[in-house]
TORPA-4810 file (N, C-alpha, C, O; in nm, 3 decimals):
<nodes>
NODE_1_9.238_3.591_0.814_9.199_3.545_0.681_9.123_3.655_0.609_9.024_3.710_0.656_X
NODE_2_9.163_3.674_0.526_9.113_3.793_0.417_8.977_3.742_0.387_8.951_3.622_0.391_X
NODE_3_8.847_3.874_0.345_8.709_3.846_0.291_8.767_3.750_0.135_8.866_3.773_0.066_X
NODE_4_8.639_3.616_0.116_8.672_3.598_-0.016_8.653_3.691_-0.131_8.699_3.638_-0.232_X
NODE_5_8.602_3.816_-0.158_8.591_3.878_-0.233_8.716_3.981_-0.225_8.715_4.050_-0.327_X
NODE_6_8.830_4.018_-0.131_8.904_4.110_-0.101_9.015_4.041_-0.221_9.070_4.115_-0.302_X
NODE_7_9.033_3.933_-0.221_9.147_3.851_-0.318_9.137_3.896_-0.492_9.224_3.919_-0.576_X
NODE_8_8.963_3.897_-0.498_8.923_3.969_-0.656_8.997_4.072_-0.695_8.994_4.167_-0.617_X
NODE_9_9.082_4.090_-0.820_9.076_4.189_-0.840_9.250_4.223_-0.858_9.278_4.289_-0.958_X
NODE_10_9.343_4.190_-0.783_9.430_4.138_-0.766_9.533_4.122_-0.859_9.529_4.007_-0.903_X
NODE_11_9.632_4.194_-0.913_9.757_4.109_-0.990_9.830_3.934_-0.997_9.799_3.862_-0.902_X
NODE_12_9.875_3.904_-1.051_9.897_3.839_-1.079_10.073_3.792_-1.087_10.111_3.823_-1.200_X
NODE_13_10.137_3.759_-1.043_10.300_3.746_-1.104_10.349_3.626_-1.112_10.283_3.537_-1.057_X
NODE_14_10.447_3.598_-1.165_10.518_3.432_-1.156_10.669_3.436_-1.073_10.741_3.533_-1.049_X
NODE_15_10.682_3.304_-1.043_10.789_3.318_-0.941_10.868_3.177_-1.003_10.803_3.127_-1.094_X
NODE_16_10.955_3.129_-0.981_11.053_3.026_-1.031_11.083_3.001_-0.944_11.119_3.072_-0.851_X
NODE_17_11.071_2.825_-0.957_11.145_2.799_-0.838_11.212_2.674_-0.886_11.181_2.662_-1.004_X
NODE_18_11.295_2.569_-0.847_11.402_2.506_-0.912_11.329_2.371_-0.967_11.402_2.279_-1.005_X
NODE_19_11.195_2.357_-0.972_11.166_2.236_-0.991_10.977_2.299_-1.067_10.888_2.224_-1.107_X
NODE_20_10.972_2.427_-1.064_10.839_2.447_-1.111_10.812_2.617_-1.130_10.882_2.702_-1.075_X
NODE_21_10.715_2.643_-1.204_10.703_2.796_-1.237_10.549_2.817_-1.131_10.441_2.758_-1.148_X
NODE_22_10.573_2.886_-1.056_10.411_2.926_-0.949_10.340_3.065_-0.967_10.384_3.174_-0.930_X
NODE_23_10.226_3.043_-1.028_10.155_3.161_-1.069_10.069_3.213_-0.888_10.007_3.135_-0.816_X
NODE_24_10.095_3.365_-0.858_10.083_3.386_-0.752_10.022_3.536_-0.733_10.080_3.630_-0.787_X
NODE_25_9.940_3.551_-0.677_9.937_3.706_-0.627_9.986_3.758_-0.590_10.033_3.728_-0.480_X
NODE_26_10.020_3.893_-0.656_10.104_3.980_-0.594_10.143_3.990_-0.452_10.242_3.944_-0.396_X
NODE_27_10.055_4.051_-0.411_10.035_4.071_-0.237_10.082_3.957_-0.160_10.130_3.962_-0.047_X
NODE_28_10.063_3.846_-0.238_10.147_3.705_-0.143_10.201_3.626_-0.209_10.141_3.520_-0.230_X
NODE_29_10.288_3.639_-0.247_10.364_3.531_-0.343_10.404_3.389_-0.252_10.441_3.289_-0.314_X
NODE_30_10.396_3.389_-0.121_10.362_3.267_-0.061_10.227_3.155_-0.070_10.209_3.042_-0.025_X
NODE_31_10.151_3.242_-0.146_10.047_3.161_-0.151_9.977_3.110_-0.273_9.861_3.134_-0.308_X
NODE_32_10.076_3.028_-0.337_10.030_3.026_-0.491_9.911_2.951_-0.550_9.862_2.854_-0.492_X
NODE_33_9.849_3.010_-0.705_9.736_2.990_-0.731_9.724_2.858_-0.801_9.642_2.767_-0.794_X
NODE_34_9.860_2.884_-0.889_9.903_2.727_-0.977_10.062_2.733_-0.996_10.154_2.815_-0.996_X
NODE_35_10.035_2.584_-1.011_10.193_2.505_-1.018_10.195_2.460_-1.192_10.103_2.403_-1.249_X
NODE_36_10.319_2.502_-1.251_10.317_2.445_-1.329_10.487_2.386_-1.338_10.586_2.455_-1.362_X
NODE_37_10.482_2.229_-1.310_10.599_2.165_-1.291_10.716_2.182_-1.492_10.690_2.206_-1.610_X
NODE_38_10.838_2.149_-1.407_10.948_2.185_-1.519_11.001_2.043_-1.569_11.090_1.973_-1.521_X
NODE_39_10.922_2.021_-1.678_10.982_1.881_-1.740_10.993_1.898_-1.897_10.925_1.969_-1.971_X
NODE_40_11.111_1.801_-1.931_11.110_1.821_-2.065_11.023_1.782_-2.146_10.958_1.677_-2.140_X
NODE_41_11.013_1.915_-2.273_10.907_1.928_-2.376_10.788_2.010_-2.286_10.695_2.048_-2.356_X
NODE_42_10.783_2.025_-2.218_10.662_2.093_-2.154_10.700_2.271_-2.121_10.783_2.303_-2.036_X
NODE_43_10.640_2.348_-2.185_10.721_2.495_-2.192_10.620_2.598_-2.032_10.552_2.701_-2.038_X
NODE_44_10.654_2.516_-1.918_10.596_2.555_-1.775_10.590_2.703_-1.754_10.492_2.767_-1.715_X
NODE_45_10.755_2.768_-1.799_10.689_2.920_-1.801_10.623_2.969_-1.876_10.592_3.087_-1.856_X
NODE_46_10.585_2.918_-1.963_10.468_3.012_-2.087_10.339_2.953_-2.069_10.238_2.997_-2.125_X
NODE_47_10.339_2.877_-2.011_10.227_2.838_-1.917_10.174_2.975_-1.769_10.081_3.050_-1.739_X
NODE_48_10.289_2.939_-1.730_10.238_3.034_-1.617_10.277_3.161_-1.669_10.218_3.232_-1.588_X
NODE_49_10.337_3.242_-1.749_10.346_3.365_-1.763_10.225_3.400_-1.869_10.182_3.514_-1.855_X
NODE_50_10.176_3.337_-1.950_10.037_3.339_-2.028_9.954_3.345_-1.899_9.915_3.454_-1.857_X
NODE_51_9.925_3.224_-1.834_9.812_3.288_-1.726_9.823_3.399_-1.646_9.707_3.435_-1.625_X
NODE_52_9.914_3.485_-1.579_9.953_3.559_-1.527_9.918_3.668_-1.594_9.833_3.741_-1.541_X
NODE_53_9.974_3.703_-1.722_9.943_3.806_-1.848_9.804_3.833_-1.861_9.757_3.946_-1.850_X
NODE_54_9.731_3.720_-1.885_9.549_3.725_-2.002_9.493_3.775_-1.832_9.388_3.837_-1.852_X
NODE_55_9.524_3.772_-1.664_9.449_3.756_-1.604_9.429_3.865_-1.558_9.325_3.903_-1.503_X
NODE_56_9.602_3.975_-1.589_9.612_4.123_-1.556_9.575_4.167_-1.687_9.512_4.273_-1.679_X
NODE_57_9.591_4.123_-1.817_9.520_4.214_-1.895_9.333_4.245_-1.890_9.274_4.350_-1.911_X
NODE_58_9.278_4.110_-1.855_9.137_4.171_-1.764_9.102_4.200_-1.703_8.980_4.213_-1.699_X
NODE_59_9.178_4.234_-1.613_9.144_4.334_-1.488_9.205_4.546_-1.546_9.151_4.653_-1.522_X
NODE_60_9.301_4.519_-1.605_9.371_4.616_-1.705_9.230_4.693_-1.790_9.213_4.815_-1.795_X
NODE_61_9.139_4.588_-1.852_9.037_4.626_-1.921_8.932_4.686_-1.847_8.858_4.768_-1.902_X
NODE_62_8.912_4.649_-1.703_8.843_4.659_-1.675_8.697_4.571_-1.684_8.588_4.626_-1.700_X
NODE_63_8.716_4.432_-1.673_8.645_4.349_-1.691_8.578_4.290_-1.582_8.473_4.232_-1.607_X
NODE_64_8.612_4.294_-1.483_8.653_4.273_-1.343_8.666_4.085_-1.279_8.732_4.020_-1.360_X
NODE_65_8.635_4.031_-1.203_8.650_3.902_-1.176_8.574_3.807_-1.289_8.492_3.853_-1.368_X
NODE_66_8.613_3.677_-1.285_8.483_3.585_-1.351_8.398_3.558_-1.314_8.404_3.545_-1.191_X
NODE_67_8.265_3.531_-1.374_8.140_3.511_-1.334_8.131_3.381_-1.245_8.149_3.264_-1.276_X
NODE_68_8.092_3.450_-1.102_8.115_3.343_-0.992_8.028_3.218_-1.013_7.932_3.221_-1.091_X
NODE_69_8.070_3.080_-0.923_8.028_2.959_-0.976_7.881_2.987_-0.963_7.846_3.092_-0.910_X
NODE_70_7.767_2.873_-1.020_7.649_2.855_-1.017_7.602_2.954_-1.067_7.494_2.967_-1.010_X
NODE_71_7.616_3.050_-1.151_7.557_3.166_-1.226_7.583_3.153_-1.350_7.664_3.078_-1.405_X
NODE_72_7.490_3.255_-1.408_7.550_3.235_-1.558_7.535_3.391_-1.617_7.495_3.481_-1.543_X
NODE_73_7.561_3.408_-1.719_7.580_3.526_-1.776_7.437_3.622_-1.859_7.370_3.562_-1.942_X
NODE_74_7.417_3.709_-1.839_7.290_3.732_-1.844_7.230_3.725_-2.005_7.113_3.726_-2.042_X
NODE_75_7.389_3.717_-2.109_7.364_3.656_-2.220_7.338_3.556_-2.264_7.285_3.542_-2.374_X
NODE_76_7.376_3.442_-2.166_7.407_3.311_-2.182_7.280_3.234_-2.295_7.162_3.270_-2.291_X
NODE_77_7.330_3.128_-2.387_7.185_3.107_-2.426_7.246_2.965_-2.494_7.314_2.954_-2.596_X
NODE_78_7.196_2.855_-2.397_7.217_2.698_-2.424_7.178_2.665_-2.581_7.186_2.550_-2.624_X
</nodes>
């Protein structure tokens, strides 16, 4: 089992499969992150190819992971 922090950082790709679009990491496309099922009116690959896209264009930027749970941002201001 991989460190949880080794997964950060990571690409992103989509895969098709006959009943749903699976947003997945590169490195394992067996192990997918989300399902987005194929029904009518519901546009599943632009679902998962939008998440796939916005998640490598922040890592692309250099933004690096999201701010892990129970923290907050050192801007943050309720």
């Amino acid at each position: 089992m991989k460190e949880p922090g080794a997964q950060l950082g990571e690409r992103l790709a989509v895969v098709e499969l006959a009943a749903a679009f699976l947003v997945v990491r590169e490195s394992d496309p067996e192990d997918w992150l989300a399902r987005f099922e194929k029904s009518p009116g519901f546009p599943a690959r632009a679902w998962a190819e939008n998440m796939a896209s916005l998640y490598n264009r922040r890592l692309r930027m250099g933004a690096g992971p999201p701010t892990p749970p129970g923290t907050r941002p050192p801007d943050y201001h309720p």
